[in-house]
DRENDRENFI-309338 format. One record per atom (N, C-alpha, C, O): residue number from 0; residue in one letter; x, z, y. Coordinates in nm, 2 decimals. Layout:
! DRENDRENFI-309338
{NUM,a,{X,Z,Y}}
...
//
This chain:
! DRENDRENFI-309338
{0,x,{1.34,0.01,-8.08}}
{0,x,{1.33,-0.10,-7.99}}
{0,x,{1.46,-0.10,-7.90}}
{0,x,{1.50,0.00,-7.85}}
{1,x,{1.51,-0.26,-7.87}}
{1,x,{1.61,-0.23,-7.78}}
{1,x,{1.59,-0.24,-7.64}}
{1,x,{1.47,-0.24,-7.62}}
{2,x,{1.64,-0.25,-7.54}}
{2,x,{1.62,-0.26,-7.41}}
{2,x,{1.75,-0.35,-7.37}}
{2,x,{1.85,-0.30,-7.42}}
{3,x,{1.77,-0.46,-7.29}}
{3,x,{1.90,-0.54,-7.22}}
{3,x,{1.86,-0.53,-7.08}}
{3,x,{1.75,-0.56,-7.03}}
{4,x,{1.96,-0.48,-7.05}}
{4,x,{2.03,-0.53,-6.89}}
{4,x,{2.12,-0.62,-6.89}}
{4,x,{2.23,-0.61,-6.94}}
{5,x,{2.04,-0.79,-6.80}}
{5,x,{2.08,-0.82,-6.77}}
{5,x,{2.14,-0.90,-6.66}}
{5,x,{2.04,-0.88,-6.58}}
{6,x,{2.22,-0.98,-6.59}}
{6,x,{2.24,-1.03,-6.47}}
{6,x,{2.21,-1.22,-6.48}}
{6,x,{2.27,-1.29,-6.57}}
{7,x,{2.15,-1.25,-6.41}}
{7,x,{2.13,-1.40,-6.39}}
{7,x,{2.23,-1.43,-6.28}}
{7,x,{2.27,-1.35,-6.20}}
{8,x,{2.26,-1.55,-6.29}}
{8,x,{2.34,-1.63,-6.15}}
{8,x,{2.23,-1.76,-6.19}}
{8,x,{2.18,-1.81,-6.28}}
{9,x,{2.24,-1.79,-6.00}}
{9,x,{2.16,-1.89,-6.04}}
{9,x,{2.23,-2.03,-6.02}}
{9,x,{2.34,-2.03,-5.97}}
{10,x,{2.17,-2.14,-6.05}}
{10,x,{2.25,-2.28,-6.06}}
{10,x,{2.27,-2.32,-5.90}}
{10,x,{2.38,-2.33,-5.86}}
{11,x,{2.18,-2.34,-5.82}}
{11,x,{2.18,-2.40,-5.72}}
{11,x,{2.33,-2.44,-5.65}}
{11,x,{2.42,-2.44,-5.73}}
{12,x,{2.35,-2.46,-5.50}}
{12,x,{2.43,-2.45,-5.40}}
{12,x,{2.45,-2.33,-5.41}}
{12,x,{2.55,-2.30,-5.47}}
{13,x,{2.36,-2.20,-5.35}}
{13,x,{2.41,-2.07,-5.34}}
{13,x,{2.39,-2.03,-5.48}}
{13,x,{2.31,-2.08,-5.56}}
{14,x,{2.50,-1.91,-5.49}}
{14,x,{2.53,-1.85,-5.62}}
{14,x,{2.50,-1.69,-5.62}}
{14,x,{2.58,-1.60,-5.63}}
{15,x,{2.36,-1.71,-5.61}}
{15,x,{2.29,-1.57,-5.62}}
{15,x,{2.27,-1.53,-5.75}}
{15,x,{2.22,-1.60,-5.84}}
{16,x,{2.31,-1.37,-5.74}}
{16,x,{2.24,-1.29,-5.88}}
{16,x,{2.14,-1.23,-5.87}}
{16,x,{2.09,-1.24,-5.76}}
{17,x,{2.06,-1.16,-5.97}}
{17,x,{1.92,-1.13,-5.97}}
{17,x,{1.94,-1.03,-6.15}}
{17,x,{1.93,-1.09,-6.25}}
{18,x,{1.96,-0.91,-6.15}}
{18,x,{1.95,-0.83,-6.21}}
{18,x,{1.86,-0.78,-6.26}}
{18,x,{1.78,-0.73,-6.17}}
{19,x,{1.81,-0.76,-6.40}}
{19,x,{1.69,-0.67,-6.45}}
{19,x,{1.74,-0.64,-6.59}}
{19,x,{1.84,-0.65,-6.64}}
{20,x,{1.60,-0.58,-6.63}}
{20,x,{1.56,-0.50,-6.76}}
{20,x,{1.45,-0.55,-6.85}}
{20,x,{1.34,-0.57,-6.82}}
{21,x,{1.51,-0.57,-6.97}}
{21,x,{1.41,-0.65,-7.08}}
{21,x,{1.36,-0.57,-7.17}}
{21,x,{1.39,-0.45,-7.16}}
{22,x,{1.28,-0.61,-7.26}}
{22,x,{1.31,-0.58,-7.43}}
{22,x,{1.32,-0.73,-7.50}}
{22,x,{1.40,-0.74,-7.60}}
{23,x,{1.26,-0.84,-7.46}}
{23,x,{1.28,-0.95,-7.50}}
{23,x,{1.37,-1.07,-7.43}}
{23,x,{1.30,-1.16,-7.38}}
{24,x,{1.47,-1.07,-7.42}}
{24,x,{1.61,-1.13,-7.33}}
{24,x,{1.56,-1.30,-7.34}}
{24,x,{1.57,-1.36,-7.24}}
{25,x,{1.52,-1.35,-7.44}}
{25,x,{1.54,-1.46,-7.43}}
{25,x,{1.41,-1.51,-7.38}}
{25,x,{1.41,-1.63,-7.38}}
{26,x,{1.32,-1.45,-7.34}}
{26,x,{1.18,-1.48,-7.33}}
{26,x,{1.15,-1.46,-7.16}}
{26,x,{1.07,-1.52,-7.09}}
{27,x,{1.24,-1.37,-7.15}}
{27,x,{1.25,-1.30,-6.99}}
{27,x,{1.34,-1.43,-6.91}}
{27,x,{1.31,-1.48,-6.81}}
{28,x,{1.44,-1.47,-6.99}}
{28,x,{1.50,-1.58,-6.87}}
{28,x,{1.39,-1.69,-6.89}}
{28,x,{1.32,-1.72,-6.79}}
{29,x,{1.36,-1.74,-7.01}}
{29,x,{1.26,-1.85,-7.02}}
{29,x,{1.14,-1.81,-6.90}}
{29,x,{1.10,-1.89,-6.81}}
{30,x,{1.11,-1.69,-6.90}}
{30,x,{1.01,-1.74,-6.77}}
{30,x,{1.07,-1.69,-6.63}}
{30,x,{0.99,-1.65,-6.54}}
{31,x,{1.24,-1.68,-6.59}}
{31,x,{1.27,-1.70,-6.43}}
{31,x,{1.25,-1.79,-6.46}}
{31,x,{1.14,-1.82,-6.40}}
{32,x,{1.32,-1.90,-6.58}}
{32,x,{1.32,-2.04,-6.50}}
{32,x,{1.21,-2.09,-6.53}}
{32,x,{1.22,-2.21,-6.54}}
{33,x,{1.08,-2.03,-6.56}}
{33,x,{0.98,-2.13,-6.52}}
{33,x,{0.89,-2.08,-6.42}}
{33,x,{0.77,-2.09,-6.41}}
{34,x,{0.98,-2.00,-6.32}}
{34,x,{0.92,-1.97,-6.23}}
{34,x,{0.82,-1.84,-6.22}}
{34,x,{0.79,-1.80,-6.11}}
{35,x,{0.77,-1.78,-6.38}}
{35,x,{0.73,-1.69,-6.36}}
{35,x,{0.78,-1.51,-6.36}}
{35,x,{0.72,-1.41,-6.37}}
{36,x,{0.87,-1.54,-6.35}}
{36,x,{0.97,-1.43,-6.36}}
{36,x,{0.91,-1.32,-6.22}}
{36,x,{0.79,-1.29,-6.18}}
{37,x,{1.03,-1.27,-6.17}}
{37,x,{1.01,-1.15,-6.05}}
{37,x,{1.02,-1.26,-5.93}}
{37,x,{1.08,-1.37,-5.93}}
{38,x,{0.96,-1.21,-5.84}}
{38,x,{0.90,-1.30,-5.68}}
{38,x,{1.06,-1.32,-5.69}}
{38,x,{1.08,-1.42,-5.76}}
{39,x,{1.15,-1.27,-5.65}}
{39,x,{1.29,-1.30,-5.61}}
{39,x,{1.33,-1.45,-5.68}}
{39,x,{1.40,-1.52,-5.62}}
{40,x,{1.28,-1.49,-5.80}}
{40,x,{1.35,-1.62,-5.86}}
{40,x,{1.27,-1.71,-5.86}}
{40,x,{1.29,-1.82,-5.89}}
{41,x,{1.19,-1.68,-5.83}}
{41,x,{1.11,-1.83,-5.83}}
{41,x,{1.12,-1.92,-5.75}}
{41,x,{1.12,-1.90,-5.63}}
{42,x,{1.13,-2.07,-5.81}}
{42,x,{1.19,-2.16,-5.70}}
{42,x,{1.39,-2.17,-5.79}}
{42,x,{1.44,-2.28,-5.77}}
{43,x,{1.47,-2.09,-5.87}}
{43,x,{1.56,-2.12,-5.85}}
{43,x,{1.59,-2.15,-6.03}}
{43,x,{1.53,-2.09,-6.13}}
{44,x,{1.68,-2.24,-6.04}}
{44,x,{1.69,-2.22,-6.23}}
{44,x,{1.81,-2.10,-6.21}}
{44,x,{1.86,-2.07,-6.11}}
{45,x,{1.84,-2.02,-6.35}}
{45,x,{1.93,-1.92,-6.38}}
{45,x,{2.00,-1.96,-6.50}}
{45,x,{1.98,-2.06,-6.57}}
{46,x,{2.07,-1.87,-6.51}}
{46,x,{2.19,-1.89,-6.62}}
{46,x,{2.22,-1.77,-6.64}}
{46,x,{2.25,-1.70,-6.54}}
{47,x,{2.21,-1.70,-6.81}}
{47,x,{2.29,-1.58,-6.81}}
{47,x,{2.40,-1.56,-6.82}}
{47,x,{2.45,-1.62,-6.91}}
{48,x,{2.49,-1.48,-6.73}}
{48,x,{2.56,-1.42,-6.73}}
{48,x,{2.65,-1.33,-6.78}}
{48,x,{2.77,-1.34,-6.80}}
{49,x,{2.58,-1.22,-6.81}}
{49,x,{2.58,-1.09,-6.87}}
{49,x,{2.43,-0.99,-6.87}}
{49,x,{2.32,-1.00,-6.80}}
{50,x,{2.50,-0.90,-6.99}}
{50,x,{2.37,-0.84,-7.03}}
{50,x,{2.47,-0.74,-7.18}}
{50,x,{2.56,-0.75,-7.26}}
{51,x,{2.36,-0.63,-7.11}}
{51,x,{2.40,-0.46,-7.20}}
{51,x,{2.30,-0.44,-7.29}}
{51,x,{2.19,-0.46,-7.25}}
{52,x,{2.29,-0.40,-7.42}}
{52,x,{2.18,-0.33,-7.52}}
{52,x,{2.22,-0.21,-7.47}}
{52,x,{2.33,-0.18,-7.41}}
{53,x,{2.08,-0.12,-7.51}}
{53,x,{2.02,0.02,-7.47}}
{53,x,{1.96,0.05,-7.57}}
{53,x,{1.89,-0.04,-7.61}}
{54,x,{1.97,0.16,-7.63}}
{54,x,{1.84,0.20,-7.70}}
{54,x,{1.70,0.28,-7.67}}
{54,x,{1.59,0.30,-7.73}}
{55,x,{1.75,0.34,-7.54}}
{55,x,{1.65,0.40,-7.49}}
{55,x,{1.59,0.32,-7.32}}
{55,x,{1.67,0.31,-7.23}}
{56,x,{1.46,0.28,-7.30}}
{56,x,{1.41,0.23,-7.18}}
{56,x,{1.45,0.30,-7.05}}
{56,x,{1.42,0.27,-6.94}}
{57,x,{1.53,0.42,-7.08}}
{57,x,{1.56,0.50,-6.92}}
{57,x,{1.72,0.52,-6.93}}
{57,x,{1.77,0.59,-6.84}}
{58,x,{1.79,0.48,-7.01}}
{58,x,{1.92,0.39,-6.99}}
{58,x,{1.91,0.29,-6.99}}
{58,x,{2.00,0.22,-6.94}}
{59,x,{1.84,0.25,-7.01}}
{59,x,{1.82,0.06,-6.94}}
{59,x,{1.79,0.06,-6.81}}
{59,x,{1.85,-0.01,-6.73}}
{60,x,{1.70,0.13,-6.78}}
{60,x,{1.65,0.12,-6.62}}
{60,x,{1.76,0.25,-6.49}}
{60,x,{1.76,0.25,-6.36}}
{61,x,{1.83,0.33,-6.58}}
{61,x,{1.94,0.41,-6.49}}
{61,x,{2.03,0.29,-6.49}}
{61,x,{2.07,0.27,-6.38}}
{62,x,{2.09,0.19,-6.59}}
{62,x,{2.22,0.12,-6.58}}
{62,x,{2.19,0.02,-6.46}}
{62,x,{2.27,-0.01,-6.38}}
{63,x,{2.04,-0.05,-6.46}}
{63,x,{1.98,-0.15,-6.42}}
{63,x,{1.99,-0.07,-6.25}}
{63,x,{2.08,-0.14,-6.20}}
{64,x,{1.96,-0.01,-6.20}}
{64,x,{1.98,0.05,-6.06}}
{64,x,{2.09,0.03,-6.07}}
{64,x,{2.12,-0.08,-6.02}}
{65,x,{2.22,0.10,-6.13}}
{65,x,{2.35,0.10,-6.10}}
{65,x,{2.42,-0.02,-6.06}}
{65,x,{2.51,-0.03,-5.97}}
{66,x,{2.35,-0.14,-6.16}}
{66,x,{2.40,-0.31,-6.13}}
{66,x,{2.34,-0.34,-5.97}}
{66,x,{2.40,-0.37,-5.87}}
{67,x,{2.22,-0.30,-6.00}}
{67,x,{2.16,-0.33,-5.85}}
{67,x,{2.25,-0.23,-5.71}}
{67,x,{2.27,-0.32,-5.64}}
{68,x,{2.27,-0.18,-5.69}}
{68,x,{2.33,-0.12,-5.60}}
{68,x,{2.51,-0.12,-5.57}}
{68,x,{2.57,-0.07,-5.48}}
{69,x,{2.54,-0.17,-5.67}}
{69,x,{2.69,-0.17,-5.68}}
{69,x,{2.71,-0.33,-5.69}}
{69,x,{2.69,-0.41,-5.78}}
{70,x,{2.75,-0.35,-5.58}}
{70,x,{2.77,-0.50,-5.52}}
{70,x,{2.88,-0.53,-5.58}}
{70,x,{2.88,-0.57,-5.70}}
{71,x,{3.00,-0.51,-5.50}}
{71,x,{3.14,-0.48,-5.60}}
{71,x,{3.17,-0.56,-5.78}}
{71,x,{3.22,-0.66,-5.83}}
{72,x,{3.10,-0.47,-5.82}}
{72,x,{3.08,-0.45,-5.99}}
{72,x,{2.98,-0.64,-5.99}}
{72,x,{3.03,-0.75,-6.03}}
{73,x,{2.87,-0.62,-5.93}}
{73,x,{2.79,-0.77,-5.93}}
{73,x,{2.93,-0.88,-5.91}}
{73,x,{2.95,-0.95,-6.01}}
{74,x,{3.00,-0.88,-5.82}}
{74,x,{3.03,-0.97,-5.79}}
{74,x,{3.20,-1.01,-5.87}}
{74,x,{3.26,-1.12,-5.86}}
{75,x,{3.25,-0.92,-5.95}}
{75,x,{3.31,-0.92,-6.01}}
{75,x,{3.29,-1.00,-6.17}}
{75,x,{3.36,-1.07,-6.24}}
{76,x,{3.19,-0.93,-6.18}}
{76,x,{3.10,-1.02,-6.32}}
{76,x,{3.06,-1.16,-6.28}}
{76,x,{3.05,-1.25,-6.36}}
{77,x,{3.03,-1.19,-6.15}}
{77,x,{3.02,-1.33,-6.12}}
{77,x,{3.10,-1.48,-6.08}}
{77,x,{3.07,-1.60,-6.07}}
{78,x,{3.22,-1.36,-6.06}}
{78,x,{3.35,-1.43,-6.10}}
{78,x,{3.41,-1.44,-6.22}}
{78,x,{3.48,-1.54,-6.21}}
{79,x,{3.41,-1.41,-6.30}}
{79,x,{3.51,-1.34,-6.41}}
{79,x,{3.41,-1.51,-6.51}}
{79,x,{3.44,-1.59,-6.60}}
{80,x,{3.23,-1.49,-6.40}}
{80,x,{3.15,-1.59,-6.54}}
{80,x,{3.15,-1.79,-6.43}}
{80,x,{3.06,-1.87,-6.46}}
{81,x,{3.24,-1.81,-6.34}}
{81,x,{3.20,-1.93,-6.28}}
{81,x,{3.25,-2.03,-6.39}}
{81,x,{3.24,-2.15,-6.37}}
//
């Protein structure tokens, strides 16, 4: 099984990201934008960005902290995707 990390930007005025961890990528944005996703997106549509395969769930979830904590790195991938 694989595992993705990946980063959403969202559509709105502000251009917030929102990082996570899947095994099913296309199923996981289908429900941010329907609102059922993580408390953080609800309320906003998304757009992917980027996104890493894993083959193991604890390199998905060590890379997924690293996105989350390294602002820097976020915001570089959020330019590189306007």
């Amino acid at each position: 099984m694989s595992y993705y990390v990946y980063m959403l930007k969202s559509l709105g005025q502000k251009k917030t990201t929102y990082v996570g961890y899947t095994n099913n990528l296309q199923k996981r944005v289908k429900l941010h934008n329907k609102g059922k996703g993580a408390k953080f997106t609800k309320g906003r549509k998304w757009k992917l960005i980027y996104k890493e395969c894993y083959e193991t769930k604890s390199k998905a979830l060590s890379r997924e902290y690293y996105l989350k904590k390294n602002r820097a790195l976020r915001n570089i991938i959020k330019s590189i995707n306007l």
